[in-house]
N, C-alpha and C positions, 0 to 999 in steps of 0.2 A: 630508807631505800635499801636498806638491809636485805641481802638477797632476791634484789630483783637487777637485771640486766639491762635490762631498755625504760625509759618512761616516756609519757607523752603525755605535755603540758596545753592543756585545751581548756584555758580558762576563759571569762570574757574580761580579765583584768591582765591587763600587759605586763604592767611593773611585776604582778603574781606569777606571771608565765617564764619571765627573764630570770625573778628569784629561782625560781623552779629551775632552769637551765643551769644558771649558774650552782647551784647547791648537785644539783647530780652531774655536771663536768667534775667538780669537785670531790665527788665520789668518783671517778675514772667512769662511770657508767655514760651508756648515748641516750642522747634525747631529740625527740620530735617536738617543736613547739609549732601547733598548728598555726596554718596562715605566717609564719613568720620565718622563710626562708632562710635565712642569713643566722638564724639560731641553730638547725637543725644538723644533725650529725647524719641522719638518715632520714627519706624521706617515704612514703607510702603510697604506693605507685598503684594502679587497679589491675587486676587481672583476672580474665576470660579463662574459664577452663571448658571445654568440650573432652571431654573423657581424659584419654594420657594426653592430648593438644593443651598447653597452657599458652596463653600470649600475656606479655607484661607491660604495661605502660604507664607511662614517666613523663613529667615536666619536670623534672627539678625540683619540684616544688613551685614553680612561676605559675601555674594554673590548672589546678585540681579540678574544674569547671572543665577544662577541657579532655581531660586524661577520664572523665569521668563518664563527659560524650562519646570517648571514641570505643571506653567501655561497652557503652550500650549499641553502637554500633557494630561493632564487630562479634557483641553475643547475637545481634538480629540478622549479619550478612553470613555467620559460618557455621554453616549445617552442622546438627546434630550427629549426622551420619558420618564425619570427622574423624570420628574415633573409631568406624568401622574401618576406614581406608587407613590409617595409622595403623591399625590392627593388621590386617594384609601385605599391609608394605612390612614389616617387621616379621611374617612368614616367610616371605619372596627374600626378604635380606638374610636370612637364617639358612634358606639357602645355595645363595651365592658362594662363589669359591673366590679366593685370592686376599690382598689384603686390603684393605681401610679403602682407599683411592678405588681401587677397580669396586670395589662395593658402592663406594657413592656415586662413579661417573654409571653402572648399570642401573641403578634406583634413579639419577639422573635422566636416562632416557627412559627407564621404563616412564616415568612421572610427567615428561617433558608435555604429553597431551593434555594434560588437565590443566594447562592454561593459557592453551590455543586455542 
């Protein structure tokens, strides 16, 4: 495990997956042992990218079945064109005057229409 940082133990032998956790805690490094919550130091969440839009999604690790549906639904509900309106609002916010708060509450209302 020399020089490596993260590992991830996906065997289909348990007792082999626990060694594996226990031998790289042992090395201070993190590990993922799939399907096996309670082993895992971090977990591998799915995530949607539409241009600069990422969305990240998470169980815990309790069900990757689900995290993996909501994957696929939300690559099939949020248009492509995503990353042109991200693109836009990031013109329009560039420029805005004043500081952080008056920037978010005018982007705020500019946006308020797109989901009435």
């Amino acid at each position: 495990m020399s020089g490596h940082v993260i590992v991830i133990a996906a065997t289909d032998d348990v007792a082999l997956n626990r060694h594996i956790a226990a031998l790289t805690r042992a090395a201070e490094k993190l590990v993922n042992v799939a399907d096996t919550p309670p082993l895992c130091d971090f977990y591998l969440g799915g995530i949607v990218t539409k241009g600069h839009v990422k969305v990240a999604i998470s169980t815990n690790g309790k069900s990757p079945t689900t995290a993996k549906r909501l994957r696929q639904l939300l690559e099939e509900i949020l248009p492509d064109e995503l990353d042109e309106l991200v693109l836009h609002l990031d013109q329009y916010r560039k420029q805005l005057k004043g500081d952080f708060e008056a920037k978010v509450q005018a982007l705020n209302e500019h946006t308020k229409s797109l989901i009435h």
